[in-house]
N, C-alpha and C positions, 0 to 999 in steps of 0.2 A: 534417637534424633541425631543427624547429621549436624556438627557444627562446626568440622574443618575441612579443609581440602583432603588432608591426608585420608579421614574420614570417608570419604567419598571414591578418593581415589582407588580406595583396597577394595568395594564393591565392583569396580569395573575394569576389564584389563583394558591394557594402554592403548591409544590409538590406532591404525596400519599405518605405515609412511606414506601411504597415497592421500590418507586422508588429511598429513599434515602437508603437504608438498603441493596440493591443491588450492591453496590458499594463494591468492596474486595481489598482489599490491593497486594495479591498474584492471582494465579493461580488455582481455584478448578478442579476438575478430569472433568467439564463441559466445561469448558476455555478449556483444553487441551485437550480433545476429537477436540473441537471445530478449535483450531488452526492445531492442525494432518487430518482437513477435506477440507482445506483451501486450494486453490490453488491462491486468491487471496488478496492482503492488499493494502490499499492507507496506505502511512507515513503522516504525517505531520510534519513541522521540521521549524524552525525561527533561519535567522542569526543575528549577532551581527548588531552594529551600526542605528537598526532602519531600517533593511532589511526587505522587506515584508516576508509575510510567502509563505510558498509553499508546495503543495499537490503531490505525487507522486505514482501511480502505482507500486507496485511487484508484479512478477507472477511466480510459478511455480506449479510443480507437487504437490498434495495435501504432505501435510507435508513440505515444502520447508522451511520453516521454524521451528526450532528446538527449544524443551524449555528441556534442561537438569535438571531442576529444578522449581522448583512451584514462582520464583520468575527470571528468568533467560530467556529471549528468544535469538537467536543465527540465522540473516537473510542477505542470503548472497547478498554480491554486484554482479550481472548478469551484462553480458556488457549491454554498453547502449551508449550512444553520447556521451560521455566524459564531460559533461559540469557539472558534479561535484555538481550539486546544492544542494541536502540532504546533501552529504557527505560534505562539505565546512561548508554548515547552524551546522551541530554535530558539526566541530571544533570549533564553535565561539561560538554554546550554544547546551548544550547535551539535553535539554527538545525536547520528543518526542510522537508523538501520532498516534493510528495506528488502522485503523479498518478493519476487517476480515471480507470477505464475504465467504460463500459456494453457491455453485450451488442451485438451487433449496429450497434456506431457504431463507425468508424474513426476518427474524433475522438477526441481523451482532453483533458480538464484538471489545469492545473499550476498547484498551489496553491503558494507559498510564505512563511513564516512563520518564526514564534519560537513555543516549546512550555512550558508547564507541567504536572505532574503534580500530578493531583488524585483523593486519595482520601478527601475529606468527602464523609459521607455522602448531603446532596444532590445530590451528582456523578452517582457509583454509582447511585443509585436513580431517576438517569434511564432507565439501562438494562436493570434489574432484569426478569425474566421467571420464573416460575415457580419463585420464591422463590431465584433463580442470578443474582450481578450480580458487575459486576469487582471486581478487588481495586482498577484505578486506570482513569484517565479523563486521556487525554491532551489537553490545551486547548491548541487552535492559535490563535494572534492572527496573523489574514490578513496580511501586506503586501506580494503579490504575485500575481495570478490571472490567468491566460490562458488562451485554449483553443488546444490545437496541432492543427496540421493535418491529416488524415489518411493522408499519404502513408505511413506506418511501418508500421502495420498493415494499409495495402493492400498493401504490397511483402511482408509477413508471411504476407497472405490468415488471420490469423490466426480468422476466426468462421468460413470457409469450409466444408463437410461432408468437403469431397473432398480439403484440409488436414490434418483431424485425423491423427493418427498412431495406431495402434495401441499400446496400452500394454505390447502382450507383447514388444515388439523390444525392451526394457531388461529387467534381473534386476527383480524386485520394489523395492520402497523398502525394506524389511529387509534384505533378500540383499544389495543394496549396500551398506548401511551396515553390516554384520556383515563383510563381506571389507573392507572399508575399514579399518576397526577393528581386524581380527585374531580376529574370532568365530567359533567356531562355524557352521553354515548355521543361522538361524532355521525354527523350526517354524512358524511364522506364515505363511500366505502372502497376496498383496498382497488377494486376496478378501474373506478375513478379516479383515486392516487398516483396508479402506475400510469394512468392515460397522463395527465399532467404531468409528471415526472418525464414522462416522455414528449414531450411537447415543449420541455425548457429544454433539456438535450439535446435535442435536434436543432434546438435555437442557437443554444451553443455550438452544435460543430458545422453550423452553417447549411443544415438539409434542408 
């Protein structure tokens, strides 16, 4: 068992200096090319008291996320289940981590920062669309960006065609959370889920 650094560090040789020298404080015009081609980011975010950590999915239209400045990003809260867990984890510790994927790049960027929640109305009404804007506007102050290399999602083959998995090998997204739960079988089925799901999206981005 591993229980020190040194431990750990005599299994692996040192870094390259590229890979430490890649590391940027702000934002260069490649980071934000980079996050304006995004339509997707996992957060990572830790609450107080010794709460575990937790990973979260965003999604939107390429650019959903805004950098008004080379040290500034601006990502809005989209509905979601109400269960608050990023946003809760920020109030109790603002340390935040965030990585960016694009379609068809096995590259991703790793942004990391400190987070504030903002719901003044100039925030919100950066993202406003068809009279629909969040309730909050999560503000990242950069001090940390790199771009990782793409070995993980070449070993993934995650954009692949011949990858993809068919969606009928698992119960629906209902069916499992209702036997998880102790439910009933949902009437719903996953067809009619994603129709719906699709139908508030579009509401939100104004289609």
């Amino acid at each position: 068992m591993i229980t020190s650094e040194e431990q750990l560090r005599s299994l692996y040789a040192m870094p390259a200096e590229k890979a430490l020298l890649k590391q940027q404080v702000d934002l260069d015009r490649h980071c934000l090319r980079f996050i304006a081609l995004s339509p997707l980011c996992v957060m990572a975010t830790g609450g107080g008291a010794g709460s575990l950590m937790d990973a979260s999915p965003r999604g939107g239209k390429p650019g959903f996320v805004k950098a008004p400045d080379h040290q500034t990003l601006l990502i809005p809260d989209a509905s979601g289940n109400n269960r608050l867990d990023t946003l809760s984890n920020l109030v109790a510790d603002p340390r935040i981590g965030l990585l960016f994927m694009v379609p068809g790049f096995d590259e991703t960027l790793r942004v990391n920062g400190v987070a504030r929640l903002r719901d003044e109305a100039h925030y919100t009404a950066l993202f406003a669309s068809a009279g629909l804007r969040p309730r909050t506007v999560i503000e990242v102050e950069v001090r940390e960006a790199y771009l990782h290399c793409p070995k993980a999602l070449m070993r993934a083959r995650l954009w692949k065609p011949d990858a993809q998995v068919p969606r009928n090998v698992m119960p629906s997204f209902n069916q499992m959370i209702h036997q998880q739960i102790g439910l009933p079988a949902p009437s719903e089925a996953q067809e009619a889920m994603v129709e719906r799901y699709e139908q508030q999206i579009a509401a939100e981005q104004g289609r």
